[in-house]
C-alpha positions as CSV (number, residue, x, y, z in Angstrom):
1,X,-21.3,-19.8,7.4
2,X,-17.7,-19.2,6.8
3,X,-15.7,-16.1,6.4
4,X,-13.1,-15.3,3.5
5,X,-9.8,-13.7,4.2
6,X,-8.3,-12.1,1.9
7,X,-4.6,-10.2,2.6
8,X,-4.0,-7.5,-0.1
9,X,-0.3,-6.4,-0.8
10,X,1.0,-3.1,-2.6
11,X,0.0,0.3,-2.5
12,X,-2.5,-0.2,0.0
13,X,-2.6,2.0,2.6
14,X,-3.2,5.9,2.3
15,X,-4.9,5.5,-0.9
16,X,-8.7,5.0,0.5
17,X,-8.5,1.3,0.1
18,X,-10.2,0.8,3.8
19,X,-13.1,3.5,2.6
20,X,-13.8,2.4,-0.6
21,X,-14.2,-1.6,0.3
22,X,-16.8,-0.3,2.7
23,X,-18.6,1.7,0.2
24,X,-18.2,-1.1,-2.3
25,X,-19.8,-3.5,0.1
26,X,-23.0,-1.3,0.4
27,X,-24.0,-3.2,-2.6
28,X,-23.9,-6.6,-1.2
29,X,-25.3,-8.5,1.4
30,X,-22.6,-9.0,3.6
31,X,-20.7,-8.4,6.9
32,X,-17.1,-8.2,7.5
33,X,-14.2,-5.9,8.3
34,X,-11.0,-4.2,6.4
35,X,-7.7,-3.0,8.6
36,X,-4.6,-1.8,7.6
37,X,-1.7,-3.7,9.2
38,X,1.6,-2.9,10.6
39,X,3.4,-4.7,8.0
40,X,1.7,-2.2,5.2
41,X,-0.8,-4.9,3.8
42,X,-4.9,-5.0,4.1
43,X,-6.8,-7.7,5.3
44,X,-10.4,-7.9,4.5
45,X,-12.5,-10.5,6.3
46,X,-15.9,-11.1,4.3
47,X,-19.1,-13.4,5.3
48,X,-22.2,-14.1,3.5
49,X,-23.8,-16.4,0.8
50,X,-21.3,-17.4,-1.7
51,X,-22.3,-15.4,-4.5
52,X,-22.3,-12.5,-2.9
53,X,-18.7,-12.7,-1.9
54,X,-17.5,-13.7,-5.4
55,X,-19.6,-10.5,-6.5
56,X,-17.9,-8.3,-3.8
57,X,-14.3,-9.8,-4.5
58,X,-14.4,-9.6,-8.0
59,X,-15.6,-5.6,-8.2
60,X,-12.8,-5.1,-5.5
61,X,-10.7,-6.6,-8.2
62,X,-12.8,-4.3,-11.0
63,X,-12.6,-1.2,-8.9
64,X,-10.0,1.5,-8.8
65,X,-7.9,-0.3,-6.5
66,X,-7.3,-2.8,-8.6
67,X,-4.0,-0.3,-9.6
68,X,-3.0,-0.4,-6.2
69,X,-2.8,-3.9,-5.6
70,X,0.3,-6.5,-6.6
71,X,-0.6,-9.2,-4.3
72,X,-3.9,-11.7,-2.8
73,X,-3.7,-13.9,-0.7
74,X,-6.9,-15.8,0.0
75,X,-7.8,-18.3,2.9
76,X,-11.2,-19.4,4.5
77,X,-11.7,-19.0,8.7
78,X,-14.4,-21.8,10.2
79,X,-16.7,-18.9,11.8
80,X,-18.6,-16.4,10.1
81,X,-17.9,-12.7,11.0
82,X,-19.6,-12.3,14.5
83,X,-21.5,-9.0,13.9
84,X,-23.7,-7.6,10.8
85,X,-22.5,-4.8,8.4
86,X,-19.2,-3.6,7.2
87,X,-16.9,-2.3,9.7
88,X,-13.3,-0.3,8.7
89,X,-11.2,-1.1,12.0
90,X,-8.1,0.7,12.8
């Protein structure tokens, strides 16, 4: 299984973006992570069956945060996320 990676650009940070991509990805059946980085972007890393990911992606792209958001940039890593559930990382 691969995992997507998607860097988000904007008003990202201190808005709840990190909390509410976790809360969104209760829905799904998925595993993955969202940090903030230094450079004021998010990046979301997202594995599970394909659907699922386009489901997840496109009601982060639905949600409120959709506002918030100017940029995505999308790529694909080999592995799959090496642990189950939705962490928010620091």
């Amino acid at each position: 299984m691969k995992t997507t990676r998607v860097f988000y650009e904007g008003r990202v940070q201190g808005v709840g973006f990190r909390w509410t991509t976790r809360r969104v990805a209760q829905g799904y059946d998925v595993s993955g992570l969202v940090r903030n980085l230094p450079d004021g972007r998010v990046e979301l890393q997202l594995s599970g069956d394909p659907e699922e990911v386009r489901g997840f992606l496109s009601e982060i792209r639905e949600s409120a945060l959709a506002g918030h958001i100017t940029a995505e940039h999308t790529d694909t890593l080999e592995l799959a996320t090496p642990h189950r559930g939705f962490l928010i990382v620091p």
